[in-house]
C-alpha positions in Angstrom: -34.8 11.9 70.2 -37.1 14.2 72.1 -34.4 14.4 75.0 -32.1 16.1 73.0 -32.7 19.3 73.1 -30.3 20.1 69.4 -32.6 18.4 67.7 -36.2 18.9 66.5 -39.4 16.7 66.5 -37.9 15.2 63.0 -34.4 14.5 64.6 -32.8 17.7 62.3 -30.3 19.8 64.5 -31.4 23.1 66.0 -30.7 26.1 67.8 -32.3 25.9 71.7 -34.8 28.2 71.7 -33.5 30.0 75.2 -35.7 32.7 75.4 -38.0 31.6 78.5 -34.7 31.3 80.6 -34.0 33.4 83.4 -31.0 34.9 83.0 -28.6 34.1 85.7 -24.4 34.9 86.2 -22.7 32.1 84.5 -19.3 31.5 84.8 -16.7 28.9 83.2 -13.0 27.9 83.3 -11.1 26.1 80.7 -7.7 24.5 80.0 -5.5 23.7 77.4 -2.1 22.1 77.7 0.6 22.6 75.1 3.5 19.9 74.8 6.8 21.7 74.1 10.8 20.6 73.9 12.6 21.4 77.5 14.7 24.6 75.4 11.0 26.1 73.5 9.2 26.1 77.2 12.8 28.2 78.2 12.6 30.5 75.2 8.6 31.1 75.6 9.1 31.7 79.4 11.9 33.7 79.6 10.6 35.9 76.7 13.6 34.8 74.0 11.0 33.5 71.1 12.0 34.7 67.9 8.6 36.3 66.6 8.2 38.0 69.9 6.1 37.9 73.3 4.1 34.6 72.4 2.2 34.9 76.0 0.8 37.8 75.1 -0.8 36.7 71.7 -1.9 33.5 73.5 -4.0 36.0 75.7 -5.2 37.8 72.9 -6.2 35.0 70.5 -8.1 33.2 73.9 -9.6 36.3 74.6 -11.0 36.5 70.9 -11.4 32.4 70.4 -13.6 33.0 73.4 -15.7 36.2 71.7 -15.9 34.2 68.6 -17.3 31.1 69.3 -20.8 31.6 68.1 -18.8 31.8 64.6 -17.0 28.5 64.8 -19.7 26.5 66.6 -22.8 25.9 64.9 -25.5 25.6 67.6 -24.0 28.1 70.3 -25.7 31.3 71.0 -23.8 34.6 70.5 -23.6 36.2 73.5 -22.2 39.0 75.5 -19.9 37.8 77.4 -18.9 40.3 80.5 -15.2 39.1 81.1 -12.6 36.9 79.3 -9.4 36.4 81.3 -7.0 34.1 80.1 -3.4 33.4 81.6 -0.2 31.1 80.1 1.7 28.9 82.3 4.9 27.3 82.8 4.0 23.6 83.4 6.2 20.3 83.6 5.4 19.3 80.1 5.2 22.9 78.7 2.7 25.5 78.8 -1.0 25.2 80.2 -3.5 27.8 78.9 -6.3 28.8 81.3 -9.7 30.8 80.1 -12.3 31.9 82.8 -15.3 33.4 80.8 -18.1 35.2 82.6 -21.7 36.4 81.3 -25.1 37.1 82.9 -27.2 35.6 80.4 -29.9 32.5 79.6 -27.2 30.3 78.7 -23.5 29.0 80.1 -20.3 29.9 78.7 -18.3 26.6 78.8 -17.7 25.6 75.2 -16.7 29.9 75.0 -13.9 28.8 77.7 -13.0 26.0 76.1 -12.9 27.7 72.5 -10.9 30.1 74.3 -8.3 27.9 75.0 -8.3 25.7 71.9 -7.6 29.0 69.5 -5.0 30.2 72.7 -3.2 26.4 72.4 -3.5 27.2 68.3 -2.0 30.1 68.5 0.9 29.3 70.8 2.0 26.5 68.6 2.1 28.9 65.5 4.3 31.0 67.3 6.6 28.0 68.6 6.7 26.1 65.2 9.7 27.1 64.1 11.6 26.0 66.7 9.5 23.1 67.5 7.4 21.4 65.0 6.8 18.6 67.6 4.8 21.0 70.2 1.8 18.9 71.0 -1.7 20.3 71.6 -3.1 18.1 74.5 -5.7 18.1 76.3 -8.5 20.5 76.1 -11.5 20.3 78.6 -13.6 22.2 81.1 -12.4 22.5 84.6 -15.7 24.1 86.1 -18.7 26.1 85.7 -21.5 27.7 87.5 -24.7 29.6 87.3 -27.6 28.8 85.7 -30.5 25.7 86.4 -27.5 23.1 86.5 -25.4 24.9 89.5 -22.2 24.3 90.0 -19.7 21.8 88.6 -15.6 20.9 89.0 -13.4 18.6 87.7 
């Protein structure tokens, strides 16, 4: 179990001690697709929801999913994250939610960017729900990431 670096000499789960890191710009980017009927993707898009401008609380609640994550994730460091952009969509199926996340710091940002985008994909199907209680949250996953000893990576 040594190789894992969650978990200590007796196997028990840990925080990784960073703290001899160099610290390094990271940067990650995260998706989220959100299944919706043909007439909800209209409504969101054209702005005709009934509880309001949905695209802008999906920013918001990625923006803060992203901020929070050190709450909801029990190993992740809380960091300071330098910029959390997030932008909604209009895709085939419905909406896709997209979370860049940047920090200069010991440690990478990817499960902020895909938090990020999980709470944005959460939120947008609260404020669908009533209109469409078969919205779908889909896939959620990690479309690339840099900085840091591991370089660069894309899907």
């Amino acid at each position: 179990m040594s190789g894992m670096s969650h978990l200590d000499d007796r196997g028990q789960a840990r925080m990784v001690d960073v703290s001899a890191k160099p610290e390094t710009e990271r940067e990650a980017v995260a998706e989220a697709v959100v299944a919706l009927a043909p007439a909800t993707r209209q409504a969101l898009f054209s702005g005709d929801l009934p509880k309001g401008d949905a695209r802008a609380v999906v920013r918001i609640a990625a923006i803060m999913g992203a901020k929070r994550t050190a709450d909801l994730v029990p190993l992740c460091h809380p960091l300071a994250l330098t910029a959390v952009e997030a932008d909604v969509e209009e895709v085939e199926a419905g909406a896709r939610i997209e979370v860049r996340v940047l920090t200069t710091w010991r440690t990478g940002v990817e499960m902020e960017a895909m938090t990020g985008a999980a709470i944005g994909a959460v939120a947008l199907y609260d404020m669908v729900k009533g209109l469409d209680r078969g919205a779908e949250i889909g896939t959620v996953r990690l479309l690339a990431k840099s900085g840091g000893r591991s370089g660069e990576w894309r899907r």
